[in-house]
N, CA, C and O atoms as a printed pandas DataFrame, in Angstrom:
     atom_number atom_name residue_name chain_id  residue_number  x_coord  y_coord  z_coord
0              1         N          UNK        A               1  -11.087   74.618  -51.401
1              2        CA          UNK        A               1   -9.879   74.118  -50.774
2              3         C          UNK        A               1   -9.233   75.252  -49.987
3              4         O          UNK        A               1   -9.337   76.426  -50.343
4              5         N          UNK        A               2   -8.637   74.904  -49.024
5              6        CA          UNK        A               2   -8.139   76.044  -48.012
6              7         C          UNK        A               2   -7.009   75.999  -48.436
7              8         O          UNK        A               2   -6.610   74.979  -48.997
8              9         N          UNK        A               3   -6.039   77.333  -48.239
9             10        CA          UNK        A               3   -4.959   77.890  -48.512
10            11         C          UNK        A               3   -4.390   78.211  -47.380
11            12         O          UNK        A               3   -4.707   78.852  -46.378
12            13         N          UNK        A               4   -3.241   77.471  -47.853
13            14        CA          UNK        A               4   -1.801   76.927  -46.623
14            15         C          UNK        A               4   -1.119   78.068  -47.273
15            16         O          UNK        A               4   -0.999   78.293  -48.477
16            17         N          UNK        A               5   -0.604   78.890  -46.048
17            18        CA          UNK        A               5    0.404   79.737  -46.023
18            19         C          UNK        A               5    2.083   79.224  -46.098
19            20         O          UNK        A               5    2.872   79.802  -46.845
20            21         N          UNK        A               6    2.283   78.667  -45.675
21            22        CA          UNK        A               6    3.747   78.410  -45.991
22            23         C          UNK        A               6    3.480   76.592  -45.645
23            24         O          UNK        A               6    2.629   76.325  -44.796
24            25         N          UNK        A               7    4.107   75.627  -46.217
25            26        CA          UNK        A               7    4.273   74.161  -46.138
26            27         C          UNK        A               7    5.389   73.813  -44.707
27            28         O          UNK        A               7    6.557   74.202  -44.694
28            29         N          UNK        A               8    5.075   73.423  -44.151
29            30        CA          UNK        A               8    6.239   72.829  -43.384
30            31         C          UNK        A               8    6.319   71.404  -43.071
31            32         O          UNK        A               8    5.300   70.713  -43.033
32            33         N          UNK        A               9    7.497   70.928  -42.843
33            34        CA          UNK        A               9    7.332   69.709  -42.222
34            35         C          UNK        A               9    6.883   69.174  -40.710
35            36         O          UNK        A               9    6.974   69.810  -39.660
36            37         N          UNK        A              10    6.388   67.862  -40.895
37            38        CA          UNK        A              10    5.463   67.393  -39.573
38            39         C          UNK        A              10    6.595   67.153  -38.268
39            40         O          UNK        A              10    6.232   66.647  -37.206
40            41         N          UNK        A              11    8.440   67.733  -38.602
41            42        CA          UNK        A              11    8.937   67.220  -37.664
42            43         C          UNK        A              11    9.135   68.772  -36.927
43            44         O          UNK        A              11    9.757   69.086  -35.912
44            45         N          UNK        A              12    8.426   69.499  -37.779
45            46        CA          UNK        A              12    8.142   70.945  -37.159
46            47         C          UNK        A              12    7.391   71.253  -36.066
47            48         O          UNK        A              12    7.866   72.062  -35.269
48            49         N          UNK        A              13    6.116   70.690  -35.819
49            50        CA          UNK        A              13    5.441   70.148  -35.184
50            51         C          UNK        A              13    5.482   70.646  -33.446
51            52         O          UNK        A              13    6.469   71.136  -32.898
52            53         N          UNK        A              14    4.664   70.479  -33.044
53            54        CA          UNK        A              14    4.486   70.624  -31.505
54            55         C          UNK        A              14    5.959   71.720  -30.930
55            56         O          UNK        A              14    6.807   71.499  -30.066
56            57         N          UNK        A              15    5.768   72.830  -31.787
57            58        CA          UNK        A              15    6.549   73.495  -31.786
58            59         C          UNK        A              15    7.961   73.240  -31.836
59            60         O          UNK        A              15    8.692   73.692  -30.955
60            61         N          UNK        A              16    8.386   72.594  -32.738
61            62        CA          UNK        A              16    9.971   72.398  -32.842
62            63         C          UNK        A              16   10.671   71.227  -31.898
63            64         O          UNK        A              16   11.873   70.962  -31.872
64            65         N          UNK        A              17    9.427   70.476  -30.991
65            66        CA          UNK        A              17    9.957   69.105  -30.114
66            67         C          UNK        A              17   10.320   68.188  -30.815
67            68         O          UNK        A              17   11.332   67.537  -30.554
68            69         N          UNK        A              18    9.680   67.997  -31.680
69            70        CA          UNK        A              18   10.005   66.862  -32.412
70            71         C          UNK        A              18   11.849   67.052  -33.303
71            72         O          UNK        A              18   12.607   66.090  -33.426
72            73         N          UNK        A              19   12.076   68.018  -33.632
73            74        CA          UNK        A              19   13.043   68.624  -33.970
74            75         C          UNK        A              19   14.155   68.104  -32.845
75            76         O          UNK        A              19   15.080   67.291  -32.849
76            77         N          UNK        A              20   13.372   69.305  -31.578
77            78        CA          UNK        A              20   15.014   69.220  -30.774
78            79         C          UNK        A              20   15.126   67.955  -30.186
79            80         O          UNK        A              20   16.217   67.748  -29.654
80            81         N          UNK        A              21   13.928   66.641  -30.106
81            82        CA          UNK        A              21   14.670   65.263  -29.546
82            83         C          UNK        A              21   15.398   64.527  -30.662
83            84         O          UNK        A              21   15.910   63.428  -30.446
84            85         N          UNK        A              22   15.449   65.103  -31.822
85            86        CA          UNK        A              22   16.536   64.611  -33.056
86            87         C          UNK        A              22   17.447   65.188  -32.432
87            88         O          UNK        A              22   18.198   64.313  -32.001
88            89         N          UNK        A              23   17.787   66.160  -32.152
89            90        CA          UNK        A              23   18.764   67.063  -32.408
90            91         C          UNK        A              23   19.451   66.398  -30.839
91            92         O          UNK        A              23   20.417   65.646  -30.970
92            93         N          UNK        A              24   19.130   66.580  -29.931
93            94        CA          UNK        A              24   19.736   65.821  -28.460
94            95         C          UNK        A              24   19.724   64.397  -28.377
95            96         O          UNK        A              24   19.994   63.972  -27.253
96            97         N          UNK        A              25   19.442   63.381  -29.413
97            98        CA          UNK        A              25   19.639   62.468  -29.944
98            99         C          UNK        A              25   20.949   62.227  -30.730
99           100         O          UNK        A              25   21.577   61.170  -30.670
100          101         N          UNK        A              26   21.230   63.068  -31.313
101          102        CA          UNK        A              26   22.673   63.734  -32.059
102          103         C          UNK        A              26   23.600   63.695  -31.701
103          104         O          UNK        A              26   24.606   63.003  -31.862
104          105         N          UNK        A              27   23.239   64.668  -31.027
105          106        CA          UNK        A              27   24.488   64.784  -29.661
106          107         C          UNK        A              27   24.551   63.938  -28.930
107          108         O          UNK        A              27   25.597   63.781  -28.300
108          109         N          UNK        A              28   23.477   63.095  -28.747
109          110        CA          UNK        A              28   24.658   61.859  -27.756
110          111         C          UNK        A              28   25.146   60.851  -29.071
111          112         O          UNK        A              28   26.174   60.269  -28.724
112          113         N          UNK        A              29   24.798   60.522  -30.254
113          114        CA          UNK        A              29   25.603   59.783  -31.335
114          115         C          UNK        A              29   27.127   60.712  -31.036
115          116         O          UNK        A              29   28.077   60.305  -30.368
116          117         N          UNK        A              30   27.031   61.913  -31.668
117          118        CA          UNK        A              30   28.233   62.314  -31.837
118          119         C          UNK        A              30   29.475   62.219  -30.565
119          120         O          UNK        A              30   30.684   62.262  -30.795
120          121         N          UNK        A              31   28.980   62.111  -29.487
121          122        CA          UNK        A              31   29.594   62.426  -28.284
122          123         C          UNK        A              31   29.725   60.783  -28.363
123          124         O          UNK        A              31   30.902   60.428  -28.436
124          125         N          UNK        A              32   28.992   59.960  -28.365
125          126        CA          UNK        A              32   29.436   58.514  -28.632
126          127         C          UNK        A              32   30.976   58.108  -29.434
127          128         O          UNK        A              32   32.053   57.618  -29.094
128          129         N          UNK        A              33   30.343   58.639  -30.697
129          130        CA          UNK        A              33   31.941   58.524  -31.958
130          131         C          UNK        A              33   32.930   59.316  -31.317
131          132         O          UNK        A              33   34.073   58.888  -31.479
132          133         N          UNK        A              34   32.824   60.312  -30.660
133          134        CA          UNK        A              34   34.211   60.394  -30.041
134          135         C          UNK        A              34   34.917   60.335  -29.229
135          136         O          UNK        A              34   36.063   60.753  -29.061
136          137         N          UNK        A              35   33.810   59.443  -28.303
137          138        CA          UNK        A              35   34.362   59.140  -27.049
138          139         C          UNK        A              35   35.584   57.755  -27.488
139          140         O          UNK        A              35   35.172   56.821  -28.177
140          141         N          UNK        A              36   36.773   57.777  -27.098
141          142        CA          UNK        A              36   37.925   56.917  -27.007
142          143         C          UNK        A              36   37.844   55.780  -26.976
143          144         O          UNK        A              36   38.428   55.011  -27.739
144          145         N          UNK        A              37   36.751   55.343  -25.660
145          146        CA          UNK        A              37   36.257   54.619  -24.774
146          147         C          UNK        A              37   35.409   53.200  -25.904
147          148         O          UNK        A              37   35.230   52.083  -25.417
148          149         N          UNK        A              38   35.089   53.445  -27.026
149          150        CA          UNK        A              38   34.554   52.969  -27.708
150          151         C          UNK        A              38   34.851   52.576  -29.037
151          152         O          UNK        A              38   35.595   53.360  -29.627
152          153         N          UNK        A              39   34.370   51.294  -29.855
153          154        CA          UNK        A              39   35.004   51.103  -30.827
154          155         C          UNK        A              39   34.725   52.486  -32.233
155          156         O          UNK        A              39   33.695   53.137  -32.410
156          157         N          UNK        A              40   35.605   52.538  -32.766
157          158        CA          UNK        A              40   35.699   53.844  -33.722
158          159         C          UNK        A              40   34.387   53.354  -34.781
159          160         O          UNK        A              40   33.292   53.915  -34.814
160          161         N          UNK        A              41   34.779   52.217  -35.589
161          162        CA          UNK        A              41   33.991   51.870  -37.025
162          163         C          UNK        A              41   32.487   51.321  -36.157
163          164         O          UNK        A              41   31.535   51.503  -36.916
164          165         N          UNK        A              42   32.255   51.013  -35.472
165          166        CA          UNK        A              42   30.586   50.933  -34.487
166          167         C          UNK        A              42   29.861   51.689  -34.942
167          168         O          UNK        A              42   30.061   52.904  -34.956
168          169         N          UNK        A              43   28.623   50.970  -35.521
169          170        CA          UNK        A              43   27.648   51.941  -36.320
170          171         C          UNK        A              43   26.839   52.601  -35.000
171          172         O          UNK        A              43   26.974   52.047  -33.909
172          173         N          UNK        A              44   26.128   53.612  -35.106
173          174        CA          UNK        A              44   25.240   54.252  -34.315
174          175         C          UNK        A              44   24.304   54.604  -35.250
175          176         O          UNK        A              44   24.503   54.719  -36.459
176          177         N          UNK        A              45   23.262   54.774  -34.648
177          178        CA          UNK        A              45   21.626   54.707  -34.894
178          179         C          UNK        A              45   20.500   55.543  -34.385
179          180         O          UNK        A              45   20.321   55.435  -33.172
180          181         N          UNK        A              46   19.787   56.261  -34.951
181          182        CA          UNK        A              46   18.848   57.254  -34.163
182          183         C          UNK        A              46   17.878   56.872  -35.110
183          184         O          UNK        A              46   17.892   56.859  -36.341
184          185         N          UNK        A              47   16.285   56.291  -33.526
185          186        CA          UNK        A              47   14.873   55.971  -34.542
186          187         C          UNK        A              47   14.313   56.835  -33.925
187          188         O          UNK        A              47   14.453   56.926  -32.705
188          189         N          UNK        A              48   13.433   57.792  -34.735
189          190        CA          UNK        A              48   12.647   58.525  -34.784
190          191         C          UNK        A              48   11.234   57.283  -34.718
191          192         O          UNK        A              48   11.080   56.424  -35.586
192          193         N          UNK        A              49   10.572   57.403  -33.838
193          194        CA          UNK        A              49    8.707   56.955  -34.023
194          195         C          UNK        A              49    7.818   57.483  -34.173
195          196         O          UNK        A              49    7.409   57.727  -33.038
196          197         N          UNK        A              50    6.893   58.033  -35.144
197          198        CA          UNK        A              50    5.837   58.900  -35.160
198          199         C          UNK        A              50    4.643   57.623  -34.661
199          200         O          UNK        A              50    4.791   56.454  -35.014
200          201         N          UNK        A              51    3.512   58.073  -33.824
201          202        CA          UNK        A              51    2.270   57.293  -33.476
202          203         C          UNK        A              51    1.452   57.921  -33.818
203          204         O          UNK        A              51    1.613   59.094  -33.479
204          205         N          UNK        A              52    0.204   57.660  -34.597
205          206        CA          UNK        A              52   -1.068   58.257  -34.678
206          207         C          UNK        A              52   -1.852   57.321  -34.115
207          208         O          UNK        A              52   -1.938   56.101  -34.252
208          209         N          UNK        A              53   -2.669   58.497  -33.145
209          210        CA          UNK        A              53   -3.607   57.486  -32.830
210          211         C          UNK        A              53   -5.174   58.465  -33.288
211          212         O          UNK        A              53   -5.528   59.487  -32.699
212          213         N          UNK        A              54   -6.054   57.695  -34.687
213          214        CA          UNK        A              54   -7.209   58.676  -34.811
214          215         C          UNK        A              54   -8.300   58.372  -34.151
215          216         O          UNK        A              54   -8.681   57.247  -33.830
216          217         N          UNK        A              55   -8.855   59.493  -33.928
217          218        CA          UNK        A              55  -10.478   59.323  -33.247
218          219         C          UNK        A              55  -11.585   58.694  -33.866
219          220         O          UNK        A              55  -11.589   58.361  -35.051
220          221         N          UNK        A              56  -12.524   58.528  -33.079
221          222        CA          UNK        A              56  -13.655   57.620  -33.841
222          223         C          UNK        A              56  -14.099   58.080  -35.340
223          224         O          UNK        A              56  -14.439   57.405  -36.312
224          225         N          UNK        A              57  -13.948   59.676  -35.134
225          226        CA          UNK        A              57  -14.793   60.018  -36.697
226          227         C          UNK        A              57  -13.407   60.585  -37.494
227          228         O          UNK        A              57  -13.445   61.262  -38.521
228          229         N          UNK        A              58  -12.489   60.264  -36.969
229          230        CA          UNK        A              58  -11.338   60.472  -37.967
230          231         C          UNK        A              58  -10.508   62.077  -38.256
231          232         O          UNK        A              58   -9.575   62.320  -39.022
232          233         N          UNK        A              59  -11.317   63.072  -37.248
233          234        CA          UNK        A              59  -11.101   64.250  -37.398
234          235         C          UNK        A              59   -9.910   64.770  -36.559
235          236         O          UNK        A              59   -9.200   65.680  -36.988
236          237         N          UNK        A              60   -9.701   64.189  -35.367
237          238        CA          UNK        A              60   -8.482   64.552  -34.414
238          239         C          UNK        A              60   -8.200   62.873  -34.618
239          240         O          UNK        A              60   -8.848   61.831  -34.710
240          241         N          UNK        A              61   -6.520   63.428  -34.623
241          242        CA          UNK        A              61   -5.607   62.697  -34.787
242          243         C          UNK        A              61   -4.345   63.187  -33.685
243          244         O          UNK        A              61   -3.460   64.041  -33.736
244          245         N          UNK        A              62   -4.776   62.157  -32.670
245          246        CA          UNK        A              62   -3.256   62.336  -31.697
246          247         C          UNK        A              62   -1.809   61.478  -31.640
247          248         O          UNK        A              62   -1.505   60.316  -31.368
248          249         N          UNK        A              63   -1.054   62.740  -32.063
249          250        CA          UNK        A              63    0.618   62.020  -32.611
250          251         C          UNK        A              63    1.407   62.081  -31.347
251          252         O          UNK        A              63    1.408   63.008  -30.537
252          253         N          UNK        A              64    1.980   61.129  -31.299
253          254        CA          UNK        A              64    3.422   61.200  -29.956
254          255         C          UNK        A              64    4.481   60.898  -30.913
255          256         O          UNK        A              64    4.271   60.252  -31.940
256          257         N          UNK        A              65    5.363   61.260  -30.654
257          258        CA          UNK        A              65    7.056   61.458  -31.278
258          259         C          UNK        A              65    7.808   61.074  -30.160
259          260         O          UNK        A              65    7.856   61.619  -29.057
260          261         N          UNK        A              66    8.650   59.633  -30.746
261          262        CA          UNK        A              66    9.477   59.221  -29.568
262          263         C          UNK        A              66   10.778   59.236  -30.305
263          264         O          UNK        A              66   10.774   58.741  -31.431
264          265         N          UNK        A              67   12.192   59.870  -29.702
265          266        CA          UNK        A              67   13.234   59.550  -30.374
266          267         C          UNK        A              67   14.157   58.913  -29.283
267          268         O          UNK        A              67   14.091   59.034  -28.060
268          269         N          UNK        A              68   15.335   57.959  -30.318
269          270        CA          UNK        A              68   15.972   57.347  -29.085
270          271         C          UNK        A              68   17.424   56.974  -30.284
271          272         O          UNK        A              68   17.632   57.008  -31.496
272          273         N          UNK        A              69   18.051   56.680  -29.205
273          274        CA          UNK        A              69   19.760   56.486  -30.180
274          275         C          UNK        A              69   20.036   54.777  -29.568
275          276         O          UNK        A              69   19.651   54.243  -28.528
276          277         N          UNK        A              70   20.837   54.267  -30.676
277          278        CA          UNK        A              70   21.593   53.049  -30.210
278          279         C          UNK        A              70   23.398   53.598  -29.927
279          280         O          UNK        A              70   24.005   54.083  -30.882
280          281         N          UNK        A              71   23.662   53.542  -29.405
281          282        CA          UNK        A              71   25.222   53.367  -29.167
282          283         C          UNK        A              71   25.751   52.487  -29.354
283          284         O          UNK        A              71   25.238   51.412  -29.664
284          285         N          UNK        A              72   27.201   52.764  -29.180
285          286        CA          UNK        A              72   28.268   51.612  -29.423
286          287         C          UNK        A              72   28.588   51.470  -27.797
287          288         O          UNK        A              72   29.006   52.479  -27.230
288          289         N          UNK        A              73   28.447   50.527  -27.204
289          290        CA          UNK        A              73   29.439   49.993  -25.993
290          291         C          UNK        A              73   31.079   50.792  -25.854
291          292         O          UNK        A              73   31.931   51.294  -26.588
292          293         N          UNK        A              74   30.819   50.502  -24.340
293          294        CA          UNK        A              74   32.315   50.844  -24.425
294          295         C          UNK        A              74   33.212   49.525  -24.488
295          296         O          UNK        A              74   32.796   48.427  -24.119
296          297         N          UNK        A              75   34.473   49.756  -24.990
297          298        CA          UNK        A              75   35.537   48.945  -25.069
298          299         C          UNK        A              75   36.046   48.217  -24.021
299          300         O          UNK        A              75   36.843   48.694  -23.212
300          301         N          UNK        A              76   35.571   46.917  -23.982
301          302        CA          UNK        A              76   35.983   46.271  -22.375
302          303         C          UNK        A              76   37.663   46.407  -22.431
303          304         O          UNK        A              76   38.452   46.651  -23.344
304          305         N          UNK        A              77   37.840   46.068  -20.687
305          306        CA          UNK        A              77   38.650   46.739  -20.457
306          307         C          UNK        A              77   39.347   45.607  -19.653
307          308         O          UNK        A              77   38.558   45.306  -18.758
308          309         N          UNK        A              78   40.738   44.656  -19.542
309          310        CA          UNK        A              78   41.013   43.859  -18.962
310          311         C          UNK        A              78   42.435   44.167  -18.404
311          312         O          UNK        A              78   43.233   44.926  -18.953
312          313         N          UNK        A              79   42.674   43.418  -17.134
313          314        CA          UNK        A              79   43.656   43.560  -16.385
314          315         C          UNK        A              79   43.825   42.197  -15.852
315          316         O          UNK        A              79   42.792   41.557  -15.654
316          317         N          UNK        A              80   44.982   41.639  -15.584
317          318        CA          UNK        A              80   44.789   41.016  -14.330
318          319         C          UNK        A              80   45.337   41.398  -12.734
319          320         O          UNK        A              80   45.828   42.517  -12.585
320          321         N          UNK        A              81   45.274   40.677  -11.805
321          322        CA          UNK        A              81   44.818   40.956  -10.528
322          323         C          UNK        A              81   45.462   39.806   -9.506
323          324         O          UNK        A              81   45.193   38.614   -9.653
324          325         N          UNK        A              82   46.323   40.289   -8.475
325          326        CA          UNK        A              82   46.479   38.986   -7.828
326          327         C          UNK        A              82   45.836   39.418   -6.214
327          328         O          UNK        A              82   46.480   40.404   -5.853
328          329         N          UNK        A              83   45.060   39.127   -5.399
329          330        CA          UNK        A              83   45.061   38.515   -3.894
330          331         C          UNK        A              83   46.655   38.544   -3.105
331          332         O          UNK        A              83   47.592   37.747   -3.140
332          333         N          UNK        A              84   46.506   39.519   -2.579
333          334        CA          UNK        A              84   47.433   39.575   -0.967
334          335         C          UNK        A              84   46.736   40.128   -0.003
335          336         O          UNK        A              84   45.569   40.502    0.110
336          337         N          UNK        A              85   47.982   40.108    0.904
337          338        CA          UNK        A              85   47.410   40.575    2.482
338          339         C          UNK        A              85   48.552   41.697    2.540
339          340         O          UNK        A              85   49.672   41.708    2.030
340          341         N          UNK        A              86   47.715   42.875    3.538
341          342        CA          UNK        A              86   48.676   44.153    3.499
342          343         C          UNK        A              86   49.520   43.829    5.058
343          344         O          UNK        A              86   49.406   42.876    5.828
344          345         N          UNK        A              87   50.124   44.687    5.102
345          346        CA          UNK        A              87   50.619   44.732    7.084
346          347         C          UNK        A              87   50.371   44.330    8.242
347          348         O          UNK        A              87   50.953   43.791    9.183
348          349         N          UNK        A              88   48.816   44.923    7.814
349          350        CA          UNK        A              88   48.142   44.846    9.039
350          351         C          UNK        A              88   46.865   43.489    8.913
351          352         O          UNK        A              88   45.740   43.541    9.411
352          353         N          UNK        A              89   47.312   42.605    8.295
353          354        CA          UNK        A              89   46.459   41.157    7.530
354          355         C          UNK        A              89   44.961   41.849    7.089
355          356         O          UNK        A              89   43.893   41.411    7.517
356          357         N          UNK        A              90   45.070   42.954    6.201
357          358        CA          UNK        A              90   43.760   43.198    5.738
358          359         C          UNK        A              90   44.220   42.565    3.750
359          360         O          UNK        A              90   45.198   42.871    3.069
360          361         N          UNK        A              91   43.197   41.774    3.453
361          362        CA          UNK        A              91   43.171   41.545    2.256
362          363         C          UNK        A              91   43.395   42.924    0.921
363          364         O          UNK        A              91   42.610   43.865    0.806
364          365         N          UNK        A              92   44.658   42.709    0.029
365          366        CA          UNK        A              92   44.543   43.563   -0.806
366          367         C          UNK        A              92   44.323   42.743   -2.329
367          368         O          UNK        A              92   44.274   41.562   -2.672
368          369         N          UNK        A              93   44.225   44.024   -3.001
369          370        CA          UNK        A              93   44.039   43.511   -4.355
370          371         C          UNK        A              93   45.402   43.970   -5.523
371          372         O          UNK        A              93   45.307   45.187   -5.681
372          373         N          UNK        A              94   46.404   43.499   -6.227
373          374        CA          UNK        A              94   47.226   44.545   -6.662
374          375         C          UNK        A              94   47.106   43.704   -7.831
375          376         O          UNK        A              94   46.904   42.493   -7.931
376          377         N          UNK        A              95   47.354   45.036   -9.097
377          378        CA          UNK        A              95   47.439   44.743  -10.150
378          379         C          UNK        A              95   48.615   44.122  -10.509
379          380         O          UNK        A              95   49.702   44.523  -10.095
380          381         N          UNK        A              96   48.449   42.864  -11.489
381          382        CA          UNK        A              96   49.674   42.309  -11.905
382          383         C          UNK        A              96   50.612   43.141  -13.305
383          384         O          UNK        A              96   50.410   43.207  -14.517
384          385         N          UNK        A              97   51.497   43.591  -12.544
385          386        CA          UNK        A              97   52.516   44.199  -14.150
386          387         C          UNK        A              97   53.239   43.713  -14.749
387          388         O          UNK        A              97   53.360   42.637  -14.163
388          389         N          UNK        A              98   53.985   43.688  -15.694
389          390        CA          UNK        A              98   54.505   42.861  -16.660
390          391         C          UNK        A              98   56.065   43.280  -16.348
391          392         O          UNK        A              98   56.802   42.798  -17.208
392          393         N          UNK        A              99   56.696   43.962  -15.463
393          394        CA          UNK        A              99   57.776   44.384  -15.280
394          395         C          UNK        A              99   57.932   44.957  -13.414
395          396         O          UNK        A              99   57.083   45.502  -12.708
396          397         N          UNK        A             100   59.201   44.594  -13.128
397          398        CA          UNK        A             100   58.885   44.571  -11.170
398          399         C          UNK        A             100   59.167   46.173  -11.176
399          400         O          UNK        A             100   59.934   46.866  -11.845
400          401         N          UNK        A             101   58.347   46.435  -10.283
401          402        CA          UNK        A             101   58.207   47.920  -10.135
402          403         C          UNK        A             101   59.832   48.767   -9.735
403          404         O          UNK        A             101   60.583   48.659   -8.766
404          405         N          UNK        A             102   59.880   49.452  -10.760
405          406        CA          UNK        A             102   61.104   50.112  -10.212
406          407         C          UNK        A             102   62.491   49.816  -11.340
407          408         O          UNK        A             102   63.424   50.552  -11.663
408          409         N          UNK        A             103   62.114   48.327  -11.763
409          410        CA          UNK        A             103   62.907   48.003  -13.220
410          411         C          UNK        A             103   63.000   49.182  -14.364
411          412         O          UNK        A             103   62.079   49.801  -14.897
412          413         N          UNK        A             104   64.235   49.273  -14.537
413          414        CA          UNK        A             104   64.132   49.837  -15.708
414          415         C          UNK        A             104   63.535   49.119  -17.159
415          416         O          UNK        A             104   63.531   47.888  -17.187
416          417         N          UNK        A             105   63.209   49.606  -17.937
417          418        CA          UNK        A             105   62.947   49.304  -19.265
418          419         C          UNK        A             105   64.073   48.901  -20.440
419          420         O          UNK        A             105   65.221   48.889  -19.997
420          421         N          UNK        A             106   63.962   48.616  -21.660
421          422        CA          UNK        A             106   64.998   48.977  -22.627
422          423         C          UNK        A             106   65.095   50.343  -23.171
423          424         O          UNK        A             106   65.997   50.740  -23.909
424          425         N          UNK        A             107   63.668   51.314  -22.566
425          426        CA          UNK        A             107   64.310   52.858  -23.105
426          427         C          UNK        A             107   64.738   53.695  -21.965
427          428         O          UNK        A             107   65.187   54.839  -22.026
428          429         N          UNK        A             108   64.515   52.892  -20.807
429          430        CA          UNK        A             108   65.601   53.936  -19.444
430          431         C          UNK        A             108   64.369   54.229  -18.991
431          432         O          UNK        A             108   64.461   55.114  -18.140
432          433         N          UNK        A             109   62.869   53.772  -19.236
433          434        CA          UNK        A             109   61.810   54.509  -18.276
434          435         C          UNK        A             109   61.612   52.943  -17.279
435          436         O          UNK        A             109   61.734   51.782  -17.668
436          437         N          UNK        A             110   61.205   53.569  -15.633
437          438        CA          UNK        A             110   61.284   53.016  -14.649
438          439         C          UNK        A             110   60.009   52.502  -14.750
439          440         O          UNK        A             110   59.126   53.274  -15.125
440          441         N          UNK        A             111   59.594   50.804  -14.368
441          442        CA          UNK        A             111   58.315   50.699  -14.212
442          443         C          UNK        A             111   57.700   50.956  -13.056
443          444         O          UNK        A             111   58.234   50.914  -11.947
444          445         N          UNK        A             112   56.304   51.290  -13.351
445          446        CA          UNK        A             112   55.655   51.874  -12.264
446          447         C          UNK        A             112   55.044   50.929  -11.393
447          448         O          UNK        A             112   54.549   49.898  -11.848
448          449         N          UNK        A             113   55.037   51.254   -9.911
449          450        CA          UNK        A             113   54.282   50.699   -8.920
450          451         C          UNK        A             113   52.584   49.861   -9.599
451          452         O          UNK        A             113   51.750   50.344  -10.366
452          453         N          UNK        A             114   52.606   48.877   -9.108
453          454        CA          UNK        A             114   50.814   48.480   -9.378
454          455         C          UNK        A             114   50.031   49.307   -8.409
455          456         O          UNK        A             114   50.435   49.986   -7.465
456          457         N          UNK        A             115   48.658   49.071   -8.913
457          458        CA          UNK        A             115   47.574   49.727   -8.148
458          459         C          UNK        A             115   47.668   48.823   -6.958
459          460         O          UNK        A             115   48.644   48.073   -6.951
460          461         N          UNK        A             116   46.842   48.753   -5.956
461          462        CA          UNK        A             116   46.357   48.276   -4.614
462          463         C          UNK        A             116   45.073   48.838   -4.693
463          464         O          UNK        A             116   44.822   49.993   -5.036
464          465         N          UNK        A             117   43.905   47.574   -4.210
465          466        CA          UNK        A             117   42.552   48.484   -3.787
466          467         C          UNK        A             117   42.563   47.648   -2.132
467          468         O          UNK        A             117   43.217   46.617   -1.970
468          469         N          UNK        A             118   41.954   48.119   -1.294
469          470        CA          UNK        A             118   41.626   47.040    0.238
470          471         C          UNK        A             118   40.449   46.412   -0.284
471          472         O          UNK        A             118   39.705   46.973   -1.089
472          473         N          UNK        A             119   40.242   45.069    0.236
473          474        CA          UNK        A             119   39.350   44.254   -0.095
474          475         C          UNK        A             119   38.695   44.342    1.737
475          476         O          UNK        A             119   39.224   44.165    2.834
476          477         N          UNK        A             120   37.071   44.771    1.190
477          478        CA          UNK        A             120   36.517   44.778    2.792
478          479         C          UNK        A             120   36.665   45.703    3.981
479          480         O          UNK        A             120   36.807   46.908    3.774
480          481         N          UNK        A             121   36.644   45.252    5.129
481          482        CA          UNK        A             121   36.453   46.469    6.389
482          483         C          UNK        A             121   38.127   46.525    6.453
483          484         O          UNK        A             121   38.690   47.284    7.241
C-alpha cells in the first residue's frame, strides 16, 4: 500500500479552484444579505457539483467542479405615475405624490417636487 503524506480534502484539488469558486460564491451570498434592496429573512443557497467522468479501464477519472449561488430577488419597487404634456407639447411622465409639492407637512417639512422623465424624442 502506498503512503500518503499528508490527507487532504478533494475541495483542495486543482490547486485550491475548487476552494476559491466556494469562496466567490460567498461573497456574492453575503453581499446579497446585505444588500437593503432585498428581503432580509430570504434564504440563500450555494451548490457545489462535483462530476466524474471515468475512463474505460477505470484508471483516470476526469472531475469538473461547478459552483453557483441562488439569491434572493430584489424587493419590487412601486410607484405610481401620471401622463402629461410639458411646454413645449412633449409628453411627460411625473410621479404621483401624496402631498402638493411645496405643502407643508404636520412636522413643518415641505413636500418635495415629483420626478418628471420625457417620454420619447
Amino acid at each position: 500500500m502506498a503512503y500518503i503524506a499528508e490527507r487532504k480534502s478533494v475541495l483542495e484539488m486543482a490547486r485550491g479552484a475548487i476552494m476559491e469558486k466556494v469562496d466567490v460564491e460567498l461573497d456574492r451570498v453575503m453581499q446579497n444579505i446585505m444588500d437593503p434592496n432585498t428581503p432580509p429573512k430570504a434564504k440563500r443557497r450555494i451548490t457545489l457539483t462535483l462530476e466524474f467522468s471515468p475512463a474505460e479501464n477505470r484508471a483516470r477519472i476526469d472531475m469538473k467542479a461547478h459552483c453557483k449561488s441562488t439569491l434572493a430577488p430584489n424587493i419590487e419597487t412601486s410607484t405610481a405615475i401620471c401622463i402629461t404634456k410639458g411646454r413645449q407639447g412633449e409628453l411627460l411622465v411625473a410621479e404621483l405624490l401624496p402631498q402638493i409639492p411645496g405643502q407643508l407637512d404636520v412636522d413643518g417639512n415641505e413636500a418635495p417636487t415629483p420626478a418628471f422623465a420625457r417620454i420619447g424624442h
